[in-house]
Structure formats: structure tokens, C-alpha cells
N, C-alpha and C positions, 0 to 999 in steps of 0.2 A: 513427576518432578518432585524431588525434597524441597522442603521447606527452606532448607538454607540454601539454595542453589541460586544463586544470582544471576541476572542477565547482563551481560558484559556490554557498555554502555558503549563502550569503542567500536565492537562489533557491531552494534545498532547504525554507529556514525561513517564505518567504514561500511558497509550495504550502503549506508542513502548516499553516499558517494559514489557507488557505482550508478544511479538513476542516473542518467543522461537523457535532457528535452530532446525528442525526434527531429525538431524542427533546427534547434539553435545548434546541437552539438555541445552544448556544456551543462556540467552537472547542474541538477536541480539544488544544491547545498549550497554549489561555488555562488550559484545566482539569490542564496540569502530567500528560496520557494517557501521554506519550511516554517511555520506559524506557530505551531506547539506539536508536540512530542510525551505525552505520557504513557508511561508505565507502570503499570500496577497488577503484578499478580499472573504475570506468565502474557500479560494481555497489553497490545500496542495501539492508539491511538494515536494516528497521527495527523494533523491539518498543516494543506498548503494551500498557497494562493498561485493562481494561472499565469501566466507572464503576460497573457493579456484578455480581454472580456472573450473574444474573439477567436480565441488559439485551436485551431480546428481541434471539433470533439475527440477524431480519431487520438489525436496529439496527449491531449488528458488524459484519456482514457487509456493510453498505453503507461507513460509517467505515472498514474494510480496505481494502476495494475503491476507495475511493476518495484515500487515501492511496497506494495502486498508480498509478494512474493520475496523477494531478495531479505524482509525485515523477517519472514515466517521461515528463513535458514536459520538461523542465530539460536542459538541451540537454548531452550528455556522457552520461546515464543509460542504459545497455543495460540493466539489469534489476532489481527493486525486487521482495524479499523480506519480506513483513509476517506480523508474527506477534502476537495477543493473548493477553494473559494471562488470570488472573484469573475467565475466562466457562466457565460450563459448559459449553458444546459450542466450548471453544477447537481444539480438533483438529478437529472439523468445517469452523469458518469457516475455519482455516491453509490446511486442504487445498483448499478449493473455493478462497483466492482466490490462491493459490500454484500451481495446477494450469498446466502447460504449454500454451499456445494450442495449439489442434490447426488444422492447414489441412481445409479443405474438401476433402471425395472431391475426385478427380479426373473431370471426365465422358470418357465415351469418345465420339469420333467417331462420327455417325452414318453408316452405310453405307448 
């Protein structure tokens, strides 16, 4: 990435508008989720809060995850850090969807 290449803030806002809760059917932005949003340096940080203490894990857990992905299209983004508040197993979904890609074993040559 150059130095001068900016990341287009819109496109940041149009992705977290396409997250849609599993559960409610409406976007996580429309519903005011999102708590801070920083950018610095190719690299996205983003915190929300759960719609409720309670919101089945799967439910977060996909809304994270999919908030990673859609912000890691935007063309300048190396890395998208999300973190929920507010849920009872917020340290569970952080970690699963903040975990480091792991590559695949290597295989060895067959002899």
C-alpha cells in the first residue's frame, strides 16, 4: 500500500451497513451497535455493543465475524480488530473472531 492511499471512510460505512443482526433483521449501524470505529494505518478497530446481555452467542458471533470480513474488502484494509460489549460471553466471541489465521500444515513430499 502507498503512503498516500487513503481508505475511503464511506466505504468503511457502506460495508457496516450491509451487517444485518441474524436475529432482528436490521442493520447493526441502523440500530446505533457501533461504539467506536478507528483507523489508523491500513488497520480497523472496531467496538460494538450486543442488543442485549443475552443475544445468543451464535447471533454475535456471526455480526463480528461478519463485520471482519465485509470492513477487510475495502480496498487499503490490512486488518480489522472487533470487539463486543455488553454480551455475556464477550471474551469468548473477541477471541474466536480476533484469532490469527493459521496456514495449513505443510505436506511433505512423497518419497
Amino acid at each position: 500500500m502507498m503512503a498516500s492511499e487513503q481508505i475511503d471512510m464511506k466505504e468503511i460505512q457502506r460495508q457496516l451497513s450491509k451487517v444485518v443482526d441474524p436475529e432482528i433483521g436490521v442493520p447493526i449501524a441502523e440500530m446505533n451497535l457501533i461504539d467506536k470505529l478507528d483507523v489508523k494505518d491500513g488497520e480497523i478497530d472496531v467496538q460494538y455493543h450486543a442488543t442485549t446481555p443475552y443475544c445468543p452467542p451464535i447471533f454475535a458471533l456471526k455480526i463480528s465475524q461478519d463485520i471482519k470480513s465485509n470492513l477487510l474488502q475495502v480496498n487499503g484494509v490490512k486488518d480489522v480488530r472487533v470487539v463486543v460489549t455488553g454480551h455475556y460471553l464477550s471474551d469468548a466471541v473477541n477471541k474466536q473472531v480476533n484469532k490469527p489465521a493459521t496456514s495449513p500444515p505443510q505436506q511433505q513430499p512423497s518419497q
